[in-house]
C-alpha distance (Angstrom), angle and dihedral (degrees) to the residues before:
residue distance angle dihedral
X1 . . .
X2 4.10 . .
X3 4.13 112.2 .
X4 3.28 86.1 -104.8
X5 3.50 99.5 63.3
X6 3.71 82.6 45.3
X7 3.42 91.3 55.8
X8 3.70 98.1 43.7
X9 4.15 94.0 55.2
X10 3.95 91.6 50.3
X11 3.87 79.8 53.9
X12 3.92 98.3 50.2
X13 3.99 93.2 62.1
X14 4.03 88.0 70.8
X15 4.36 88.4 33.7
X16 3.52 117.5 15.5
X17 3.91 91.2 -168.6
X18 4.22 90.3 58.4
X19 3.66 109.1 133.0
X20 3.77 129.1 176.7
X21 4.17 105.5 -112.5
X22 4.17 121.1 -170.6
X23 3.17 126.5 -136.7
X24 4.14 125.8 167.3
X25 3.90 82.7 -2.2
X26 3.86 88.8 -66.1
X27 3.92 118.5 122.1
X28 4.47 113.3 -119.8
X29 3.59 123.1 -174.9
X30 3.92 120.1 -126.8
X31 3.64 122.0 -147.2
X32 3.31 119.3 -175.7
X33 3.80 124.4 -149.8
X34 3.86 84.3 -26.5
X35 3.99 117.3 179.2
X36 3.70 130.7 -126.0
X37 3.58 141.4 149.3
X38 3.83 117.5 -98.9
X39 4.20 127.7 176.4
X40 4.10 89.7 -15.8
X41 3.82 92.9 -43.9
X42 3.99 143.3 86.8
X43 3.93 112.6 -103.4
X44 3.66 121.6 -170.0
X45 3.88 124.1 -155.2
X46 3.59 147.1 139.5
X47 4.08 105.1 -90.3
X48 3.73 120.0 -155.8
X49 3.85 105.0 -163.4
X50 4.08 117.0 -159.4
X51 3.68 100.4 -161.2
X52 3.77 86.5 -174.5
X53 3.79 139.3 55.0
X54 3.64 123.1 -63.0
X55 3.91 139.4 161.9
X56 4.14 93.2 -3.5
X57 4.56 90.8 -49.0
X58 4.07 118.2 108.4
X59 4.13 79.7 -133.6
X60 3.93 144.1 0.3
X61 3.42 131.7 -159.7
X62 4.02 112.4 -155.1
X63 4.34 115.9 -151.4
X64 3.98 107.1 -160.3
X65 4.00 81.3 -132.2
X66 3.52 128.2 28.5
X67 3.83 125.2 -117.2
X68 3.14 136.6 -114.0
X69 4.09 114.8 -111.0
X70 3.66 97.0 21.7
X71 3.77 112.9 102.3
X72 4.45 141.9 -156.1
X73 3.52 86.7 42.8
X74 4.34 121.1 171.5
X75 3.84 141.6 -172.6
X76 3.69 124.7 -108.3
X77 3.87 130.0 171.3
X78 3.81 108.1 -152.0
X79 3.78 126.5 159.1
X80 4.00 91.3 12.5
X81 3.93 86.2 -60.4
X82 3.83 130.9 108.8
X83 4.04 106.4 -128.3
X84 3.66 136.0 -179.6
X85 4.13 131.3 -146.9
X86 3.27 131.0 164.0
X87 3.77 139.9 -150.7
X88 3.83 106.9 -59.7
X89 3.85 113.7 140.8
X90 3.62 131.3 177.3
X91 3.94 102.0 61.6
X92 3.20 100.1 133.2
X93 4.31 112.9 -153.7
X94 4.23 91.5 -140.1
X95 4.09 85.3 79.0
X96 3.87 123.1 88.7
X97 3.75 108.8 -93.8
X98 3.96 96.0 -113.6
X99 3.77 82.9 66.4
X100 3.42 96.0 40.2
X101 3.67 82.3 65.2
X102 4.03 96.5 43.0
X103 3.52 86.1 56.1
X104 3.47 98.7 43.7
X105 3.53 95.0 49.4
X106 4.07 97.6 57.8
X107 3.84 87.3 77.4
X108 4.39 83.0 80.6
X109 4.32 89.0 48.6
């Protein structure tokens, strides 16, 4: 088994429907409809994570919609698909992917 299949199976116990995409030869997880608490409340969207570095962060995390609270948010079409992510630095891409996406998610706290 590769680490990214590794990776990717840790992932499916929080979204069973995660699969790894590619885009620019670099590996992205999607998350369908995934589930996480936002301002007091449950959100649900589709969650690109970017366990890698992109545009000048160590890793991204993209929401098909952005939410509310969060702030410096921008537009980015990657894999066909236009995404959103805001400013959340400090994930660094040495971390296991599940915490990757922990971490990325307590920017929506």
């Amino acid at each position: 088994m590769t680490d990214q299949a590794a990776e990717l199976l840790k992932l499916r116990d929080l979204c069973p429907a995660a699969e790894i995409w590619t885009d620019g030869g670099h590996p992205a997880v999607f998350m369908p409809k995934l589930q996480f608490k936002a301002q007091g409340g449950t959100q649900t969207r589709d969650v690109l994570l970017w366990p890698q570095a992109r545009d000048g962060y160590a890793t991204r995390l993209f929401l098909s919609a952005q939410v509310p609270g969060a702030q410096n948010w921008n537009s980015f079409s990657i894999c066909g698909r236009q995404w959103f992510a805001c400013s959340w630095q400090g994930v660094p891409a040495h971390l296991p992917w599940i915490e990757i996406l922990a971490n990325h998610l307590r920017a929506f706290r």
